[in-house]
N, C-alpha and C positions, 0 to 999 in steps of 0.2 A: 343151356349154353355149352357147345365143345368146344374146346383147345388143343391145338397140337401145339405140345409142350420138350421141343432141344433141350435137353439137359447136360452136363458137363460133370456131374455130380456121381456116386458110386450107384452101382446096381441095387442097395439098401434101400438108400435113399428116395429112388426113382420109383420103387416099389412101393413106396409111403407114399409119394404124392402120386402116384397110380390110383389108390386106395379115396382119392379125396369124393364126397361126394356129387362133382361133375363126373366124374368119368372121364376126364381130358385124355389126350393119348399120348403117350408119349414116343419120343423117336430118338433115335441114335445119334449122336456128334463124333466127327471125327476131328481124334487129337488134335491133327495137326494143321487144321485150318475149321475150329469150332466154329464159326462167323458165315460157313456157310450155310449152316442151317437156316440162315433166314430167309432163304426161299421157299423153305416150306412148313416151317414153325409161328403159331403164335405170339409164343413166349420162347426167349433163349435166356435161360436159367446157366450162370456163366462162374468159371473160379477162376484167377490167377492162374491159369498154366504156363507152361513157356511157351507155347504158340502164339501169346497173346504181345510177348516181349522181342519180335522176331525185330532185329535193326531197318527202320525207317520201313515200315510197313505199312503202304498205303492205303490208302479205303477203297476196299473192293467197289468196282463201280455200280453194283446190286443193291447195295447197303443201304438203310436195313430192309431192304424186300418187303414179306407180307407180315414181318413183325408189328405187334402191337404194345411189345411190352420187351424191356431186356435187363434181368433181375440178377444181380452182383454177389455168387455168397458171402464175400468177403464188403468189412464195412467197406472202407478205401476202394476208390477205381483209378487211384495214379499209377496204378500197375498195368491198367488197360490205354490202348492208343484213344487218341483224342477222338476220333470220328465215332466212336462207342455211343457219344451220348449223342449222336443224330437220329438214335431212335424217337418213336413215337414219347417213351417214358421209360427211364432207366428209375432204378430202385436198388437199397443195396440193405444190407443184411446190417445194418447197425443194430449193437444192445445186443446182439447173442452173447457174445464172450464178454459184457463188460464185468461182469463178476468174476469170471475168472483174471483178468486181467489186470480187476481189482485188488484180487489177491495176489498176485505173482506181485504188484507192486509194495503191499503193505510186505510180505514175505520178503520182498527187499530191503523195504526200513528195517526190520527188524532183524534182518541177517547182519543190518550195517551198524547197527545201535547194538547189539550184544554182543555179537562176533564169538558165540560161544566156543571156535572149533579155537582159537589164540588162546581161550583161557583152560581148554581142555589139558587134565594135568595127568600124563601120563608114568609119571613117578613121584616119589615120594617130594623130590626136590624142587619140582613145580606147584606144590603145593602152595599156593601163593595169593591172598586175598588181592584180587582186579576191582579197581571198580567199574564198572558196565556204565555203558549208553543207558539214555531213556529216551521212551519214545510218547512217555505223558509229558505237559509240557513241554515240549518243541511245536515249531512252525511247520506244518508243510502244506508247500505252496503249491495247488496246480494251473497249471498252464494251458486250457481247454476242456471248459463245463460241461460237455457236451456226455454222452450213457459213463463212459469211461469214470471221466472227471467226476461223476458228481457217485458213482461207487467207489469211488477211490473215499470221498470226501467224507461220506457217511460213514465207513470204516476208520479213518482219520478219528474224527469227532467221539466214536463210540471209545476209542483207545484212549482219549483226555488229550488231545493233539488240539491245538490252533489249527484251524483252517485256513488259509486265504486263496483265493482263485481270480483268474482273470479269465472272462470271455470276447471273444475279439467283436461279436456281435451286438457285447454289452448289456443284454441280457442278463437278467437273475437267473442262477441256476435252480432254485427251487427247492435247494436244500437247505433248509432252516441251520443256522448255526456260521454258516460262511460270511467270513468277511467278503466282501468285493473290495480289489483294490484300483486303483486309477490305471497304471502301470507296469508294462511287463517290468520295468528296472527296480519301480520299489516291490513286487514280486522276489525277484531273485536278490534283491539285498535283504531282506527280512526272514526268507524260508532257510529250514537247516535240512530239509528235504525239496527236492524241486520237481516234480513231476511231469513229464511232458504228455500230452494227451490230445494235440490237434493237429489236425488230415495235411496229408503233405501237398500243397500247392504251390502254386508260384511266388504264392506273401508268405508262405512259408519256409521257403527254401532257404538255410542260414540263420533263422531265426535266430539261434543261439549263434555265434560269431566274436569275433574275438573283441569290440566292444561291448556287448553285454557279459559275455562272460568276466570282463573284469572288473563287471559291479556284482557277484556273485557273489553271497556272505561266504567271507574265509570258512573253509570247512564244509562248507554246505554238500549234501550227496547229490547229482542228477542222476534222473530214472529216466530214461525215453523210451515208451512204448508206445511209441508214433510212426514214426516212419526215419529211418536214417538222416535222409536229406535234410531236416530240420535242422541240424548242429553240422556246424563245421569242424569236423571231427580230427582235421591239422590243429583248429582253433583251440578245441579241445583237451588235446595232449601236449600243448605250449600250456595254456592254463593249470593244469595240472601239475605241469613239469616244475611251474614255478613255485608253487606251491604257495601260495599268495591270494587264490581264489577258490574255486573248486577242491574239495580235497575225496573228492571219488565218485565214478560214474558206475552204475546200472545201466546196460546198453541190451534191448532185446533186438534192437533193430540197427540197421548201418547201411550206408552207401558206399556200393553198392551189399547185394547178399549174394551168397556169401560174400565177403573179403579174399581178399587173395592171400594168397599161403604167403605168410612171412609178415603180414600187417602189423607194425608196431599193437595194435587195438588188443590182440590175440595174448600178448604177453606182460600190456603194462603192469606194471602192481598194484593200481590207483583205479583200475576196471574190472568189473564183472561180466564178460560178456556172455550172452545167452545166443541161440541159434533160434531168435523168434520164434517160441515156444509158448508166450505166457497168454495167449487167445485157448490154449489146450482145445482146438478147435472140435479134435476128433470124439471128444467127451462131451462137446456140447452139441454135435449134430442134430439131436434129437430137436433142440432149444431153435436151430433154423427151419427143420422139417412144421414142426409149428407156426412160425413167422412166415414160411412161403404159403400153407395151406392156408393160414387166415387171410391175407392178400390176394389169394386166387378166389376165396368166398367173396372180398370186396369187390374185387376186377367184374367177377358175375354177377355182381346187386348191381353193375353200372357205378357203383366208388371209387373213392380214388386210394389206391394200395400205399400203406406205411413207407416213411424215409424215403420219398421221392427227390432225389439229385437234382440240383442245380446246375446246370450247365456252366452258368456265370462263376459261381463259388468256385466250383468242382470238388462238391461232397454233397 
């Protein structure tokens, strides 16, 4: 079986699934209207650029051409225009970075639970017994079971942490040890870490919003390594401010990205914010080149290829 395979991906990369063995061919995409390649691509092999974010950008009236497949590196496709999934079969690179994203998150708990750099004693005069956060025995709670959630979860567990999670599908996650709880409110009133970990959609938008945040265990840290959109992030820094509910966020992500120069988010005291970094995407490349070439060995058995998107969902 051949493939003429658009990719959007580095010359590295393209060189590995060059290597796979169909022999596909691969072809050029130009930056700034990727989307055309589907007139002469099988597969368009697609990442977040800005091309993709261009304001009110219509559907090419060609779309999607002689495509038979259009493969996401990134998990999330609410960065892509809607008419994306009019392909034959969109797919998206879920599970590459959940371990690292794992990490960046438990590396949050535990930045926020010892806070070693406050008790760092730079003269004799700070010499001064602290006593330290724990992070055995506490609650954290995640908010979407899904690759993320459930390495977040296992990591949790291993450290002597309470689990609880909630899946909006309602599904088990499959990780032995997790409470399931009914609701996201008794969720954020029981967790003293809150974790966010599901795709940005339209049931997602606000998720977090200024009534659920003030059923929020006083104290409690949130982590979103979701997508911005999910917290109302005015909602947020009133919650905060009062100090009554939340008492500090981990933000890897924000609506929009960047923020604009001057963003209360940049400065609070009560925030950590990161430049959506904790995917370390460019360390786990290799972990996608795997997961594309095993999908393209299914795509040629006549199978049907990993984490194929729903349309309806939209993930």
């Amino acid at each position: 079986m051949s493939l003429i395979i658009a990719s959007q991906l580095d010359a590295d990369f393209n060189r590995g699934l060059g290597q796979h063995p169909i022999a596909p061919i691969l072809i050029d995409v130009a930056d700034e209207d990727p989307w055309t390649a589907a007139s002469e691509a099988d597969i368009l092999l697609v990442r977040p650029s800005p091309a993709w974010r261009q304001p009110a950008m219509a559907r090419p009236p060609a779309w999607p051409g002689r495509l038979k497949w259009v493969y996401s590196a990134s998990a999330g496709i609410d960065f892509y225009p809607p008419w994306l999934l009019d392909a034959p079969i969109v797919t998206c690179g879920r599970g590459v970075a959940s371990d690292e994203i794992a990490d960046y998150v438990i590396a949050a708990i535990y930045a926020q639970a010892k806070n070693l750099e406050s008790v760092t004693a730079r003269s004799r005069a700070q010499w001064v017994n602290v006593p330290l956060g724990r992070v055995s025995g506490t609650t954290i709670g995640i908010v979407g079971l899904g690759a993320i959630g459930q390495a977040v979860a296992r990591r949790g567990l291993a450290l002597g942490a309470q689990v609880v999670g909630l899946r909006r599908t309602g599904a088990q996650s499959g990780v032995s040890g997790v409470e399931h709880v009914a609701s996201l409110e008794s969720l954020v009133s029981r967790a003293d870490h809150i974790v966010i970990a599901v795709p940005a959609t339209a049931q997602t938008r606000h998720l977090f919003d200024a009534a659920l945040l003030a059923k929020v265990k006083p104290g409690a840290h949130i982590i979103n390594v979701a997508r911005g959109s999910v917290i109302d992030q005015d909602a947020l820094i009133d919650a905060l401010d009062r100090g009554d509910g939340p008492g500090f966020a981990t933000l890897d992500v924000t609506d929009p990205e960047p923020l604009p120069e001057g963003h209360p988010l940049y400065t609070h005291p009560l925030v950590r914010l990161t430049p959506h970094v904790s995917s370390n995407h460019l360390l786990v490349r290799h972990r996608l080149l795997d997961k594309v070439r095993d999908d393209i060995s299914r795509f040629a058995r006549g199978e049907a290829p990993s984490d194929i998107v729903d349309p309806a969902r939209g993930y």
